[in-house]
PDB file with one MODEL, atoms N, CA, C and O in Angstrom:
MODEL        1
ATOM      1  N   UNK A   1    -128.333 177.732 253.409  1.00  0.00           N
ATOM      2  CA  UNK A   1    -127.367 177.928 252.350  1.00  0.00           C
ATOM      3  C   UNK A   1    -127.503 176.769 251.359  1.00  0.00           C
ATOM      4  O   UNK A   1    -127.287 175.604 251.693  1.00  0.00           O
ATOM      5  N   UNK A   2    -127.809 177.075 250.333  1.00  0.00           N
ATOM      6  CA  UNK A   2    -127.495 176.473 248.983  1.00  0.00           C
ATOM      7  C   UNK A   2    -126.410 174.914 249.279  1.00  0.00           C
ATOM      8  O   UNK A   2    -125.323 174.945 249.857  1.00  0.00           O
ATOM      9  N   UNK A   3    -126.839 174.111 248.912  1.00  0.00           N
ATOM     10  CA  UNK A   3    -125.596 172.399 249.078  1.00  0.00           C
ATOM     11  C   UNK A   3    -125.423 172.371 247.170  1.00  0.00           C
ATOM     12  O   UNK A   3    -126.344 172.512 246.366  1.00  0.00           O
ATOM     13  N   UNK A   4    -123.997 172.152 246.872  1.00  0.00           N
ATOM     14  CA  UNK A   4    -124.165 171.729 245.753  1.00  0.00           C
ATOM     15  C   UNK A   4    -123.148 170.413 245.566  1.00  0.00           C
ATOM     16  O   UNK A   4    -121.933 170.294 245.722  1.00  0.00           O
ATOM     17  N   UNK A   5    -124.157 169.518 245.174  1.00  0.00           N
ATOM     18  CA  UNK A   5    -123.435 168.352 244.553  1.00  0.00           C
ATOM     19  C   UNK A   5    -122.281 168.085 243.751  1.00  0.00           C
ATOM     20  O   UNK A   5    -121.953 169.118 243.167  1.00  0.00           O
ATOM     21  N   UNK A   6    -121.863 167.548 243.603  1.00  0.00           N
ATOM     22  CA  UNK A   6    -120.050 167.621 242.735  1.00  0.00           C
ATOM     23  C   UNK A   6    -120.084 165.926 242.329  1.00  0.00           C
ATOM     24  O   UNK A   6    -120.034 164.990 243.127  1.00  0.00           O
ATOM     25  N   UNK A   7    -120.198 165.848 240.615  1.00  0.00           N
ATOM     26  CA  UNK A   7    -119.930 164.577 240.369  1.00  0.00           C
ATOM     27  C   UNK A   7    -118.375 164.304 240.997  1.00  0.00           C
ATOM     28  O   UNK A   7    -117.472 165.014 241.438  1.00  0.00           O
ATOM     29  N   UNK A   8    -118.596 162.876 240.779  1.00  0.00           N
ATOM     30  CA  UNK A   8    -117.670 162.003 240.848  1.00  0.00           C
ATOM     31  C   UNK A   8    -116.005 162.458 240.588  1.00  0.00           C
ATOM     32  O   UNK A   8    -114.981 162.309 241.255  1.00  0.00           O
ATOM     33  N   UNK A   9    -116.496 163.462 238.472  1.00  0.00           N
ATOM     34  CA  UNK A   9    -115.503 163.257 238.055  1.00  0.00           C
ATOM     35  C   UNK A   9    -114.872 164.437 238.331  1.00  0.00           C
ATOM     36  O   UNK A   9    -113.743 164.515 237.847  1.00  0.00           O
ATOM     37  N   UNK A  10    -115.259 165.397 238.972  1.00  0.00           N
ATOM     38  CA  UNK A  10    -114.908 166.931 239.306  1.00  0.00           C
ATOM     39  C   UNK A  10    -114.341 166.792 240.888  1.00  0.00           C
ATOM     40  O   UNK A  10    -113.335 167.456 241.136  1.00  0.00           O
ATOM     41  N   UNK A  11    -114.819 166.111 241.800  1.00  0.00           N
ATOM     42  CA  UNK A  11    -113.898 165.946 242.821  1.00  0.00           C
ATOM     43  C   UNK A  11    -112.866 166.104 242.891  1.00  0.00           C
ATOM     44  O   UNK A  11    -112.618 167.219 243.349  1.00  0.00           O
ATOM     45  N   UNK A  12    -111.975 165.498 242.647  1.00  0.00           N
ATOM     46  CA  UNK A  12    -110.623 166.072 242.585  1.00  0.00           C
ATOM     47  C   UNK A  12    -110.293 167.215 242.408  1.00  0.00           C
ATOM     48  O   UNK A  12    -109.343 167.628 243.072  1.00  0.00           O
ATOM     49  N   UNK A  13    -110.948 168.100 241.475  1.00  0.00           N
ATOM     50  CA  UNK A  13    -110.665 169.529 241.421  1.00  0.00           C
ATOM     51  C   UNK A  13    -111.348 170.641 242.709  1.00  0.00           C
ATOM     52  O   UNK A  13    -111.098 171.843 242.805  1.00  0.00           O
ATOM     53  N   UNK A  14    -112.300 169.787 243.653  1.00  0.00           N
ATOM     54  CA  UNK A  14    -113.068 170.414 244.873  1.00  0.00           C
ATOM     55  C   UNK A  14    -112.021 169.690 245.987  1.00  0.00           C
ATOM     56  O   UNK A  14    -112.490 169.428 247.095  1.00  0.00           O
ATOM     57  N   UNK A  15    -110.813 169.412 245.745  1.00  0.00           N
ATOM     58  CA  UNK A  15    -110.481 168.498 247.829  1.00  0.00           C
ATOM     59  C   UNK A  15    -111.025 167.312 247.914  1.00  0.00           C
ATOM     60  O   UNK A  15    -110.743 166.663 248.922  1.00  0.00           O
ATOM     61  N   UNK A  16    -112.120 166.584 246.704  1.00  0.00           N
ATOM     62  CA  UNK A  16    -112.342 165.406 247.004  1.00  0.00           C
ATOM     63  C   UNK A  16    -113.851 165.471 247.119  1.00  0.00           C
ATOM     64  O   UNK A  16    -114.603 164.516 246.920  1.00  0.00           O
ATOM     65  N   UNK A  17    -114.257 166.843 247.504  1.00  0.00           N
ATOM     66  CA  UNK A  17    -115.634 166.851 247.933  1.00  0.00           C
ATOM     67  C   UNK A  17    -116.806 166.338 247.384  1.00  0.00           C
ATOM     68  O   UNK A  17    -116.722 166.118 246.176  1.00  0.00           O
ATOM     69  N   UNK A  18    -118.126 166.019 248.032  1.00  0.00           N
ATOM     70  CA  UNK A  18    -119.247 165.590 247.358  1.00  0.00           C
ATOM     71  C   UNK A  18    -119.747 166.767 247.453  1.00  0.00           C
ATOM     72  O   UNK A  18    -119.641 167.487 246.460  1.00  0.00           O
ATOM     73  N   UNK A  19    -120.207 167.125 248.268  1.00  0.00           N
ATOM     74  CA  UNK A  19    -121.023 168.852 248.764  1.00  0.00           C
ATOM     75  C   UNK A  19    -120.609 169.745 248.949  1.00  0.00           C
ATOM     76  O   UNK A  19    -120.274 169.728 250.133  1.00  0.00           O
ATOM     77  N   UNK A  20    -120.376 170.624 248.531  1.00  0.00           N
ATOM     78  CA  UNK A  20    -120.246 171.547 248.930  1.00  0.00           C
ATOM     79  C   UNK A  20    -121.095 172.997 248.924  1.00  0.00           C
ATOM     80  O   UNK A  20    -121.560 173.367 247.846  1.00  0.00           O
ATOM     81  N   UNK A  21    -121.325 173.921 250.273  1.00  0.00           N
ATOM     82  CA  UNK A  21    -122.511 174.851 250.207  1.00  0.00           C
ATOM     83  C   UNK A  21    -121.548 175.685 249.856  1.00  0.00           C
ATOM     84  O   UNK A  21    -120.328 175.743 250.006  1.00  0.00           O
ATOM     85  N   UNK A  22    -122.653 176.532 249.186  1.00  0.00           N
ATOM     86  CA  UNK A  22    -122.233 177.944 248.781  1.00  0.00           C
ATOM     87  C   UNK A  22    -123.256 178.969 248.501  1.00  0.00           C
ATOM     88  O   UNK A  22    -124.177 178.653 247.748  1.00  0.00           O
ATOM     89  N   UNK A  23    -123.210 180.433 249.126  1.00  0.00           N
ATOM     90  CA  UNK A  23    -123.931 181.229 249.296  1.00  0.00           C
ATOM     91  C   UNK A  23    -124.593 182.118 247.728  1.00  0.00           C
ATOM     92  O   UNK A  23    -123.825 182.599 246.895  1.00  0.00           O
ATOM     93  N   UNK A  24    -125.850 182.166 247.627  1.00  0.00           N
ATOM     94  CA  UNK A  24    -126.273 182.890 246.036  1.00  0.00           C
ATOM     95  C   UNK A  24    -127.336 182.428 245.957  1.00  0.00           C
ATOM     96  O   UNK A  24    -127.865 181.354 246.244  1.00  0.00           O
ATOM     97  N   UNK A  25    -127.770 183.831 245.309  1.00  0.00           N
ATOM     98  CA  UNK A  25    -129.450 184.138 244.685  1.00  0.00           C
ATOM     99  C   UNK A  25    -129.685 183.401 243.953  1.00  0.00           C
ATOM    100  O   UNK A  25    -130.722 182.751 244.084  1.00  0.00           O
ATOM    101  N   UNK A  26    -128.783 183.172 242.814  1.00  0.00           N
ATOM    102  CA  UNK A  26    -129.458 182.211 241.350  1.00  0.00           C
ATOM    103  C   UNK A  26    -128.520 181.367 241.323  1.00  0.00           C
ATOM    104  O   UNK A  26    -127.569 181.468 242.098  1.00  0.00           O
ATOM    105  N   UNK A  27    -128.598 180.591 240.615  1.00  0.00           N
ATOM    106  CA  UNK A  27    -127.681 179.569 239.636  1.00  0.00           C
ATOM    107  C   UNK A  27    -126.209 180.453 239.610  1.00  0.00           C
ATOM    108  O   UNK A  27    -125.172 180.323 240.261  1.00  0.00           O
ATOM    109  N   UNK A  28    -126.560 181.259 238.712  1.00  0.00           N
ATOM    110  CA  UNK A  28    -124.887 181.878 238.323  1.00  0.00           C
ATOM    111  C   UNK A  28    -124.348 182.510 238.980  1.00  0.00           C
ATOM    112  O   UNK A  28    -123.307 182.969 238.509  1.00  0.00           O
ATOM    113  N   UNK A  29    -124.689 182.881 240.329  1.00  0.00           N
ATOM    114  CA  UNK A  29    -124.243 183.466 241.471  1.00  0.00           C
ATOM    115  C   UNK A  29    -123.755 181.996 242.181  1.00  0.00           C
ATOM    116  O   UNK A  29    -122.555 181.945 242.451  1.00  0.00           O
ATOM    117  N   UNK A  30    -124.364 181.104 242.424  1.00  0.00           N
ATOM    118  CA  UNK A  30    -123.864 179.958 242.961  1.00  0.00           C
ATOM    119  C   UNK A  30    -122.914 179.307 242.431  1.00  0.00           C
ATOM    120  O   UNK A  30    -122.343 178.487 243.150  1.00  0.00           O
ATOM    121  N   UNK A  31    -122.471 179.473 241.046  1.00  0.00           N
ATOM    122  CA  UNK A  31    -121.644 178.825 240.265  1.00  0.00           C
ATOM    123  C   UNK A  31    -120.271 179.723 240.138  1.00  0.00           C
ATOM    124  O   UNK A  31    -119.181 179.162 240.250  1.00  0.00           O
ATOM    125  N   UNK A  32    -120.369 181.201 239.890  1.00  0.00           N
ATOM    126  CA  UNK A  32    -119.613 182.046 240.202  1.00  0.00           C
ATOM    127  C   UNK A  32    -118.955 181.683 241.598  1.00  0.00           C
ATOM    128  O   UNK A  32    -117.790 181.334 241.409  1.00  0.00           O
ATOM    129  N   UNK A  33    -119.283 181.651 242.823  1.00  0.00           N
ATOM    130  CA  UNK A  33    -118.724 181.559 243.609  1.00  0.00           C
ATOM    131  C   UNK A  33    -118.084 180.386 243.954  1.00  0.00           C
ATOM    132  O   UNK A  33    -117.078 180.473 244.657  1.00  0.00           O
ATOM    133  N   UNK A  34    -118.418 179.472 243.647  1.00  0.00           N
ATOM    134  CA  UNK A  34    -118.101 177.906 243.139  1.00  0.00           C
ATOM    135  C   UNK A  34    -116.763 177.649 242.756  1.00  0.00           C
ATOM    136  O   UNK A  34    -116.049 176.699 243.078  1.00  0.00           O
ATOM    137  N   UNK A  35    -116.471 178.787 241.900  1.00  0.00           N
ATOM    138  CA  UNK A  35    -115.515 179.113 240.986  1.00  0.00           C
ATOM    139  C   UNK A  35    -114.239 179.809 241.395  1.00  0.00           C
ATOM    140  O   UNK A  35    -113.099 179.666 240.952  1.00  0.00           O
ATOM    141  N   UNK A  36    -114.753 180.684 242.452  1.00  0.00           N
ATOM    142  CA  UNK A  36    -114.116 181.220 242.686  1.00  0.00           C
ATOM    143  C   UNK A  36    -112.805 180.536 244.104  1.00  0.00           C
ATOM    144  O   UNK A  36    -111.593 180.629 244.299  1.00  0.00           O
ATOM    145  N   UNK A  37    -114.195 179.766 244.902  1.00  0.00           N
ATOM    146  CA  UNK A  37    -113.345 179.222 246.069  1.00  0.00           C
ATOM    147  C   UNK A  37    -112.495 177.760 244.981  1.00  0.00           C
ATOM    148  O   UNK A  37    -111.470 177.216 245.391  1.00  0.00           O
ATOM    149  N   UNK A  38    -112.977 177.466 244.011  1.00  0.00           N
ATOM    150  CA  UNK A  38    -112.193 176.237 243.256  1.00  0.00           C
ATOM    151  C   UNK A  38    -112.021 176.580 241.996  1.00  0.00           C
ATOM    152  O   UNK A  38    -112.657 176.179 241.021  1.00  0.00           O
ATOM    153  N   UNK A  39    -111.025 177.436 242.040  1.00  0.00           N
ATOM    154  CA  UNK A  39    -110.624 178.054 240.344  1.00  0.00           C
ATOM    155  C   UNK A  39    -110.540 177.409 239.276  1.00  0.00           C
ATOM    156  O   UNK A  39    -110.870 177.894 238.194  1.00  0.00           O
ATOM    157  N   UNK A  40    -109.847 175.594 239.503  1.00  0.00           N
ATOM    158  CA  UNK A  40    -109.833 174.964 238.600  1.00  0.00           C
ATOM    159  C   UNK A  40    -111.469 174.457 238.138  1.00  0.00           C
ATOM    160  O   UNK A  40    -111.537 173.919 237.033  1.00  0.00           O
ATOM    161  N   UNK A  41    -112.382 174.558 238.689  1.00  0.00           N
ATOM    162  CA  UNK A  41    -113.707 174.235 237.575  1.00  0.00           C
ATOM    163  C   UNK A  41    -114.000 174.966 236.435  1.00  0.00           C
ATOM    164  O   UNK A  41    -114.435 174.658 235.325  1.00  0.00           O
ATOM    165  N   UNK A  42    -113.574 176.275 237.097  1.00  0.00           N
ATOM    166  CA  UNK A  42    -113.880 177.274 235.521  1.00  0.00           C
ATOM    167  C   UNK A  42    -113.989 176.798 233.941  1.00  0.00           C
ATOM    168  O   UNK A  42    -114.826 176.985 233.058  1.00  0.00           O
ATOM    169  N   UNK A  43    -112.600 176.017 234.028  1.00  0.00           N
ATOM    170  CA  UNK A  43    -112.853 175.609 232.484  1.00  0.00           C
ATOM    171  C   UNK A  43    -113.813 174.553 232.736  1.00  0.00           C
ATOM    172  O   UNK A  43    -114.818 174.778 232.061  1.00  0.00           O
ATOM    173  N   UNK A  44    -113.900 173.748 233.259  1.00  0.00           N
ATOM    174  CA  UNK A  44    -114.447 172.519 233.376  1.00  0.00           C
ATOM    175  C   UNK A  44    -115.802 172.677 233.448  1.00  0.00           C
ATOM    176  O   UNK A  44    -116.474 171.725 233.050  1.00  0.00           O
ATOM    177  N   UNK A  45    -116.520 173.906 233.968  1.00  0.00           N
ATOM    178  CA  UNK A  45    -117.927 174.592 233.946  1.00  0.00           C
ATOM    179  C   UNK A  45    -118.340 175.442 232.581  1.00  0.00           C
ATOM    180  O   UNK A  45    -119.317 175.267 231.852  1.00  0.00           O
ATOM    181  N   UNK A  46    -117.567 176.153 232.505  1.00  0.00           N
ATOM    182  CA  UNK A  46    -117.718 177.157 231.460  1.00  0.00           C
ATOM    183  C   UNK A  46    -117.161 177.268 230.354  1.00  0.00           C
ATOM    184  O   UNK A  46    -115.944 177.455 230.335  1.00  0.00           O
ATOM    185  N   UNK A  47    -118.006 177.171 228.967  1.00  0.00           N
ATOM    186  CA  UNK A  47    -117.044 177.296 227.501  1.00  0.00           C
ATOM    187  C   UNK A  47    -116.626 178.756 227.347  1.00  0.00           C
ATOM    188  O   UNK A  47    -115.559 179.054 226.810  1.00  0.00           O
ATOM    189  N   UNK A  48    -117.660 179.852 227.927  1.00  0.00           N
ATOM    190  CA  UNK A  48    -116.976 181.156 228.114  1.00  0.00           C
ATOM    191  C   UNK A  48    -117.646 182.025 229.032  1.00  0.00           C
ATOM    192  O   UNK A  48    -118.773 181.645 229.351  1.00  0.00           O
ATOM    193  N   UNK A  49    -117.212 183.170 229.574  1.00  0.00           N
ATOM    194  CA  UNK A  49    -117.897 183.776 230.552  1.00  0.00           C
ATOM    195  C   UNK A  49    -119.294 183.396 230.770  1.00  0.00           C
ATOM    196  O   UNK A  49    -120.047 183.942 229.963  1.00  0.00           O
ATOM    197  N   UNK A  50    -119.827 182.685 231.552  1.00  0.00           N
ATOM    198  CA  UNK A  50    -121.627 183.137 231.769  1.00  0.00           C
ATOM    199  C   UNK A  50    -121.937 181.779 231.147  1.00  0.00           C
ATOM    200  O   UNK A  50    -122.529 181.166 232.035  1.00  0.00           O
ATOM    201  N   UNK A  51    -121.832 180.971 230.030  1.00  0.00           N
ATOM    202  CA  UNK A  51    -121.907 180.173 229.146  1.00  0.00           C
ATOM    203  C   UNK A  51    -121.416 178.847 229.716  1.00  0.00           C
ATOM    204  O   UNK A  51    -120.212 178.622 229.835  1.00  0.00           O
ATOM    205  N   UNK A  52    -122.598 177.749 230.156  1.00  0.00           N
ATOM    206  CA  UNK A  52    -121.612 176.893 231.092  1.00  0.00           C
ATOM    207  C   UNK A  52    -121.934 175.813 229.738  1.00  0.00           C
ATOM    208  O   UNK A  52    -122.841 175.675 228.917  1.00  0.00           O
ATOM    209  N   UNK A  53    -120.974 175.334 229.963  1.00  0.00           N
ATOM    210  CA  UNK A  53    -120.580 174.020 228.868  1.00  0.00           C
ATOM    211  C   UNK A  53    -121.887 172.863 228.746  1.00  0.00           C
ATOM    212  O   UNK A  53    -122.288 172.231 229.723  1.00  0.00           O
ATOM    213  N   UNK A  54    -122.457 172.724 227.358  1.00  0.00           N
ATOM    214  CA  UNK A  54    -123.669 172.279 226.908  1.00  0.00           C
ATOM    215  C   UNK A  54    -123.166 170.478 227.956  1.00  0.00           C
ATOM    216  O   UNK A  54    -124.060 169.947 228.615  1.00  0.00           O
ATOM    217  N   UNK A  55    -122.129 170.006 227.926  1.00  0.00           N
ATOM    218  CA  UNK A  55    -122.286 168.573 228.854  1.00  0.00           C
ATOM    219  C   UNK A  55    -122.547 168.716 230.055  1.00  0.00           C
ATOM    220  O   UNK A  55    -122.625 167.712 230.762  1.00  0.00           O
ATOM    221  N   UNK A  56    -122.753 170.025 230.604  1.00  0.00           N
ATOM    222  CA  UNK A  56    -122.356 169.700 232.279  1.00  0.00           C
ATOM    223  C   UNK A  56    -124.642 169.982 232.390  1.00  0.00           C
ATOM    224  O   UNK A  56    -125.396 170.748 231.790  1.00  0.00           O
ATOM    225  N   UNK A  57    -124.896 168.832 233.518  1.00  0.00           N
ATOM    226  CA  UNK A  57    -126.426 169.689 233.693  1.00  0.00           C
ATOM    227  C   UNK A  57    -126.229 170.134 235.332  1.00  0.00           C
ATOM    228  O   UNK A  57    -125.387 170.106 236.230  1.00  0.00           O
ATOM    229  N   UNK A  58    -127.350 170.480 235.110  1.00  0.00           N
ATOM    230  CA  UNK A  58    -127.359 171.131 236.792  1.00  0.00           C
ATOM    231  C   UNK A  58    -128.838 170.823 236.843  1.00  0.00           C
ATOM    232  O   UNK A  58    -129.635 170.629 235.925  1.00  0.00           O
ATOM    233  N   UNK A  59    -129.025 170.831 238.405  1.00  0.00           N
ATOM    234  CA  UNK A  59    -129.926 170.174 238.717  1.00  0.00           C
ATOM    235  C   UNK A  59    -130.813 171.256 239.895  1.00  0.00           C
ATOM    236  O   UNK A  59    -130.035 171.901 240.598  1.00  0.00           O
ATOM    237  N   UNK A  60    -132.023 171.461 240.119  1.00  0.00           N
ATOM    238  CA  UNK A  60    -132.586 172.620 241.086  1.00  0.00           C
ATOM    239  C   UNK A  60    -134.046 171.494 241.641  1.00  0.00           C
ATOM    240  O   UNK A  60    -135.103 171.157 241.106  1.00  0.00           O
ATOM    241  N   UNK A  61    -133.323 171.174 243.084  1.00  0.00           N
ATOM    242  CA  UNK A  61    -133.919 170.060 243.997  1.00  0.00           C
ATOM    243  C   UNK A  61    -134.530 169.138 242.883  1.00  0.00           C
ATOM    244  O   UNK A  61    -135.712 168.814 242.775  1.00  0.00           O
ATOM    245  N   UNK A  62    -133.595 168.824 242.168  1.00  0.00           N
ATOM    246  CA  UNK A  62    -133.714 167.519 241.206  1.00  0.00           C
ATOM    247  C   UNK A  62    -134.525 167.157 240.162  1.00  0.00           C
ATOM    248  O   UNK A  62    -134.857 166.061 239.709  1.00  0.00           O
ATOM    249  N   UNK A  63    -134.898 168.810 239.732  1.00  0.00           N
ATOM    250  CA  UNK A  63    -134.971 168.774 238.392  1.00  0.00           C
ATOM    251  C   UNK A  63    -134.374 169.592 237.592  1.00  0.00           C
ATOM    252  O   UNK A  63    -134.164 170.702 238.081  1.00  0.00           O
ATOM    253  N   UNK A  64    -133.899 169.369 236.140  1.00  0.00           N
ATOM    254  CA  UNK A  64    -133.244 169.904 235.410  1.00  0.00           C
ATOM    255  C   UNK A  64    -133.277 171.338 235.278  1.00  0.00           C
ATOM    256  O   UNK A  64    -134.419 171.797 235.303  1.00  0.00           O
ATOM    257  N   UNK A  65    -132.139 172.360 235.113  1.00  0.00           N
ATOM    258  CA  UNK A  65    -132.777 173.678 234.757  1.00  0.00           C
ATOM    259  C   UNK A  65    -132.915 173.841 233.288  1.00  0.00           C
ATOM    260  O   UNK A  65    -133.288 174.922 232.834  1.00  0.00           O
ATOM    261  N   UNK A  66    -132.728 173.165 232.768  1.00  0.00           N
ATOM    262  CA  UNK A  66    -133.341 172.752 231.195  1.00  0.00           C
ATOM    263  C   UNK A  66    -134.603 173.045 231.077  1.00  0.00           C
ATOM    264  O   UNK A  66    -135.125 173.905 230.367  1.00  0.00           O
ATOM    265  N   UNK A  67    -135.289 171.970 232.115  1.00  0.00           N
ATOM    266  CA  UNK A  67    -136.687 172.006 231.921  1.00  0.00           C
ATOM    267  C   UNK A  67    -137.861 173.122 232.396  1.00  0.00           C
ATOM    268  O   UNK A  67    -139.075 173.244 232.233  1.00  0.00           O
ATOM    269  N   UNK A  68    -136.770 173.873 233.089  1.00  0.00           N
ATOM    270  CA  UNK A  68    -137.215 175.080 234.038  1.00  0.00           C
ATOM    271  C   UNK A  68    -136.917 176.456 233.183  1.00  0.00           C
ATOM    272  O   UNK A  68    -137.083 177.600 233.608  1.00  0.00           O
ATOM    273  N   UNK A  69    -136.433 176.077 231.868  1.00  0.00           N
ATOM    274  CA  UNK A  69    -136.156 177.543 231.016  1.00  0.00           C
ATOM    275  C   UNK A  69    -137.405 177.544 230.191  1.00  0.00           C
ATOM    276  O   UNK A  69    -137.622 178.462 229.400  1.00  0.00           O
TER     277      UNK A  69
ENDMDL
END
């Protein structure tokens, strides 16, 4: 299963967590569900449906998915 990292400054909105796994095919399946068990990231992830907010990066075994589009 998928581990996903949680800065620093989003903890608080996860229980505190650093890791947390979560089950999904892609990115937005992993983030969707993300979302779902911690409702408050939504805004904090996403400027609108599908559309995750140009500050936040994400990372796929530690490289950017920036660099992977």
């Amino acid at each position: 299963m998928p581990k996903i990292q949680i800065s620093a400054t989003l903890r608080p909105h996860v229980g505190g967590l650093a890791v947390i796994e979560v089950d999904g095919e892609t990115v937005g399946a992993l983030l969707q569900r993300l979302v779902l068990q911690f409702p408050e990231l939504e805004a904090r992830l996403f400027s609108r449906p599908g559309q995750v907010h140009s500050y936040v990066n994400l990372f796929i075994d530690g490289q950017s998915i920036r660099d992977l589009e």
